[in-house]
C-alpha positions as CSV (number, residue, x, y, z in Angstrom):
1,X,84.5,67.7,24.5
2,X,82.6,69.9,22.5
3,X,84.6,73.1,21.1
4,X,82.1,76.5,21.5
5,X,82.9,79.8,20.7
6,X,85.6,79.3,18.3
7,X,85.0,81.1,15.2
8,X,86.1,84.6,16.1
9,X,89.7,83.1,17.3
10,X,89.5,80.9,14.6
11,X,88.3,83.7,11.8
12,X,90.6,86.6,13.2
13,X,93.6,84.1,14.0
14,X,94.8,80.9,14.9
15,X,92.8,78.0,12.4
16,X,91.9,74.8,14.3
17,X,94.7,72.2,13.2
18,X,95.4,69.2,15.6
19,X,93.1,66.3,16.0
20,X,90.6,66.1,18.9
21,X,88.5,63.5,20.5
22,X,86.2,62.2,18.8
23,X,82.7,63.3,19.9
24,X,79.9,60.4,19.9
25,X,77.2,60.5,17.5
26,X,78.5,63.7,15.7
27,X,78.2,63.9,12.1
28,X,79.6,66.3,9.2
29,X,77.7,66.9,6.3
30,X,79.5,67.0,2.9
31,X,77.0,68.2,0.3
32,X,77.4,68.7,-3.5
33,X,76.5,67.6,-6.6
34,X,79.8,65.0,-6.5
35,X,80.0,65.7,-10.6
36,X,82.0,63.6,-10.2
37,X,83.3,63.1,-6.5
38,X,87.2,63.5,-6.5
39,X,90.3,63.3,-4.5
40,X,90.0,66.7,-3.0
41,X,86.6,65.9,-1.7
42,X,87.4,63.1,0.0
43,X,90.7,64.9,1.4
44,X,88.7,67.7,2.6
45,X,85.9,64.9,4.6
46,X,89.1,63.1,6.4
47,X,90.6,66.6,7.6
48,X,87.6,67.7,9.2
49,X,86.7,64.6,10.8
50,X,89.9,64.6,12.2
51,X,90.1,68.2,13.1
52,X,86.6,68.5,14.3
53,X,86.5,64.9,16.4
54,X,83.9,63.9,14.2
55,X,82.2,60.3,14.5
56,X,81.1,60.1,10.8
57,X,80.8,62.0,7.6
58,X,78.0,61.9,5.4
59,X,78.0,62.8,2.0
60,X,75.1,64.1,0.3
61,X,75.3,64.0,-3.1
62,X,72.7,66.8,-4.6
63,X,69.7,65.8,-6.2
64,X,68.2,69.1,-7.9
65,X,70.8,71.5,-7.4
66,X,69.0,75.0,-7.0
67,X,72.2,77.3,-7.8
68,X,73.1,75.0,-11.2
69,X,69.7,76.1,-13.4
70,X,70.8,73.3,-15.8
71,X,71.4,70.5,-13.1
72,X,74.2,68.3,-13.1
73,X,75.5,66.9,-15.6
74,X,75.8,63.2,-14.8
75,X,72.5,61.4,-13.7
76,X,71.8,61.5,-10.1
77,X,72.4,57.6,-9.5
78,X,75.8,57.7,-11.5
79,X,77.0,61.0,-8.8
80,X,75.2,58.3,-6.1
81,X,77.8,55.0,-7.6
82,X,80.9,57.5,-7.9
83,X,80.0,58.7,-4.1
84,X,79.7,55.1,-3.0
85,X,82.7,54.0,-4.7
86,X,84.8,56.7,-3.4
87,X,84.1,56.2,0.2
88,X,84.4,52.2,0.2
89,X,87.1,51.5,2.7
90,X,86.6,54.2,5.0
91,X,84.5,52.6,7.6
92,X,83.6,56.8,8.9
93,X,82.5,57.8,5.6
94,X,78.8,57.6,4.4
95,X,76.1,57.9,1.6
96,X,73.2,59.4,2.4
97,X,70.6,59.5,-0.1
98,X,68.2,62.0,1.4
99,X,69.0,64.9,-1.6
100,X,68.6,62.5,-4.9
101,X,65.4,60.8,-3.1
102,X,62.9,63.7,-2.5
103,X,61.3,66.3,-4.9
104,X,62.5,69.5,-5.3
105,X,65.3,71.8,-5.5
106,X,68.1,70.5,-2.6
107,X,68.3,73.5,-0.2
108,X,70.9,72.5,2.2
109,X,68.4,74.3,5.0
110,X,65.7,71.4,4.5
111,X,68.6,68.6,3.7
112,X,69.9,69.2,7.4
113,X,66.2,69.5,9.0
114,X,66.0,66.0,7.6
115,X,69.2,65.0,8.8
116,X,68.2,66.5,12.4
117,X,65.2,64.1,12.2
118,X,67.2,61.6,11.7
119,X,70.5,61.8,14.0
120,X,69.4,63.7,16.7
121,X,69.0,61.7,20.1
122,X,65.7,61.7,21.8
123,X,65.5,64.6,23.9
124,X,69.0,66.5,22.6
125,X,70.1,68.0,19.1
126,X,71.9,66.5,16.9
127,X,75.3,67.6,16.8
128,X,75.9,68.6,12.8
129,X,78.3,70.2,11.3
130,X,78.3,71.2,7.6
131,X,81.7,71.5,5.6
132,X,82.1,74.3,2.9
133,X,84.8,76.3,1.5
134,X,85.8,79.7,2.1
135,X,84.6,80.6,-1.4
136,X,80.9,78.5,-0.4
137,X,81.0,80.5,2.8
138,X,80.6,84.1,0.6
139,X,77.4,83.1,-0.9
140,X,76.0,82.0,2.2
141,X,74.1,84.9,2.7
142,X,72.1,84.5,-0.5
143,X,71.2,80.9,0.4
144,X,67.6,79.5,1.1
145,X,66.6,80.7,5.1
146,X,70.5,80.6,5.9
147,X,69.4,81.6,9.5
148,X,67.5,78.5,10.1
149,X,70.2,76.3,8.4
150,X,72.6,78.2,11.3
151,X,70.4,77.4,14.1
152,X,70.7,73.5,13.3
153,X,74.4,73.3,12.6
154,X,77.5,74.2,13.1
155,X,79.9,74.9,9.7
156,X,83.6,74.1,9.2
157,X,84.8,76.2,6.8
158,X,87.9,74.8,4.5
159,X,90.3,77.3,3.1
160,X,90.4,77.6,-0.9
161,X,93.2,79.1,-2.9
162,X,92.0,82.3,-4.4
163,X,89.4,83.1,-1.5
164,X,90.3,84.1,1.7
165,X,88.1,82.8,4.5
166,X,86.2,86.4,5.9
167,X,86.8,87.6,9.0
168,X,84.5,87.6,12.4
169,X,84.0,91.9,10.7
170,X,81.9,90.0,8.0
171,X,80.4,86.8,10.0
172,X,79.4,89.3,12.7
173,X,77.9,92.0,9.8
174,X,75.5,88.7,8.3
175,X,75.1,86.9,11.2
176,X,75.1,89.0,14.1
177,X,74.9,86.3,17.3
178,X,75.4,83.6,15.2
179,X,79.4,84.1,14.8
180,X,80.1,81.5,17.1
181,X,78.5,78.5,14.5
182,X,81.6,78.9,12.5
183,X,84.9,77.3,12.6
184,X,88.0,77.8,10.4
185,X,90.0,74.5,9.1
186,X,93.5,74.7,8.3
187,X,93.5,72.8,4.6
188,X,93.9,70.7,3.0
189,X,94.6,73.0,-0.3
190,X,94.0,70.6,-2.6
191,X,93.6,72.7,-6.4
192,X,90.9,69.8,-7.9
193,X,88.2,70.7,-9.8
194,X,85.1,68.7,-11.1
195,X,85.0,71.2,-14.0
196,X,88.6,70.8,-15.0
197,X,87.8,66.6,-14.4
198,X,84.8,66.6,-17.0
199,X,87.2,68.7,-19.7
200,X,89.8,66.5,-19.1
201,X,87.3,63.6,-20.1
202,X,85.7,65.2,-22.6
203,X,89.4,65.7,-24.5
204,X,89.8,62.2,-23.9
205,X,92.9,63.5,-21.0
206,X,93.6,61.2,-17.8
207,X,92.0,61.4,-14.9
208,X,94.2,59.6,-12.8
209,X,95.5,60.7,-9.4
210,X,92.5,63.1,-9.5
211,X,89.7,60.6,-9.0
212,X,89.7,57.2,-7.2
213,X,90.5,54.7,-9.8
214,X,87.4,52.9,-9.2
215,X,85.6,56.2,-9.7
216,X,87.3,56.7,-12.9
217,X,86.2,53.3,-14.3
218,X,82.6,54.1,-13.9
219,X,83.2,57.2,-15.8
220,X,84.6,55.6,-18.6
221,X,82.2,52.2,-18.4
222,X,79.2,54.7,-18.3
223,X,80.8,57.3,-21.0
224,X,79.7,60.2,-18.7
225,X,80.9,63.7,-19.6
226,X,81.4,63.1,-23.5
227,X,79.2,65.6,-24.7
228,X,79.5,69.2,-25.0
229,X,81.9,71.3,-22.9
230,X,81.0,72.1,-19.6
231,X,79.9,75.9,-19.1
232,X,81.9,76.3,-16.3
């Protein structure tokens, strides 16, 4: 059964935490540039799908990131390998390709009217739901026609250490009638960074238990992140 109208408990209160049924043909979206994809990714995709019922997750890796001026720092088709090797074994999780294989800047509002094209059933919407984190959800504002992106999915929002998911004061204030799109996840709290990953490559550190090891093979086979540091 679908769950409506949760985000101003949810936001002011209690956080959705126990499994529910899974809903047929829903689908959460995990976007990002994946540079590189790493366990807290992947930790973050499994709790939603089980909090939010959800049939499938996709994730998107990013093909022209508009908010990174310099792009990513791995080649697109490495961040699309890492992503597929990540997810192998979990027969809910998915690649989707629809970022890295059009032109342009990846604005999350025209990835999901793709995505709408594509999964919703003849005659219904297609039941979306994007997942970000409490510090994604501050910026949301600022991002490409927001509002449309809103009227075409829902968003889970995961909670990050060092930013507190905003309250239905500041939904309500940004998105006035559109509070109710927004869901607050209990965790996971999982304190891994892409950043901190490419560092600890580039100082020649491990990476294991932070990536899948089949993840941080293709880093090392490929020699990705040995340049320069990373700006941040």
């Amino acid at each position: 059964m679908e769950r409506r109208g949760l985000v101003g408990r949810a936001l002011g209160g209690t956080a959705v935490t126990n499994p529910v049924a899974v809903r047929s043909g829903s689908v959460g979206i995990m976007g990002g540039t994946f540079d590189p994809v790493h366990l807290g990714h992947l930790a973050v995709a499994e709790a939603a799908r089980e909090a939010l019922g959800l049939a499938r997750i996709l994730f998107v890796p990013a093909g022209t990131p508009p908010h990174k001026p310099g792009g990513a720092e791995a080649p697109a088709e490495d961040r699309v390998a890492m992503v597929r090797l990540a997810i192998a074994g979990n027969p809910a999780f998915e690649l989707s390709r629809v970022d890295v294989d059009r032109d342009g800047p990846s604005y999350t509002a025209d990835t999901v009217a793709l995505l709408t094209a594509e999964f919703g059933p003849v005659g219904r919407a297609a039941d979306l739901t994007l997942i970000m984190s409490a510090e994604t959800l501050l910026g949301l504002p600022a991002w490409h026609e927001p509002r449309r992106l809103l009227a075409a999915c829902r968003v889970a929002v995961v909670p990050r250490d060092g930013h507190p998911a905003p309250g239905a004061a500041w939904l309500a204030d940004r998105f006035p009638g559109l509070e109710a799109r927004f869901q607050l996840l209990d965790g996971p709290r999982i304190g891994i960074s892409s950043t901190d990953i490419r560092d600890r490559v580039r100082a020649g550190r491990s990476v294991r238990y932070l990536v899948p090891d089949t993840v941080a093979r293709h880093i090392a086979d490929h020699h990705l992140y040995t340049g320069a540091p990373s700006a941040g």
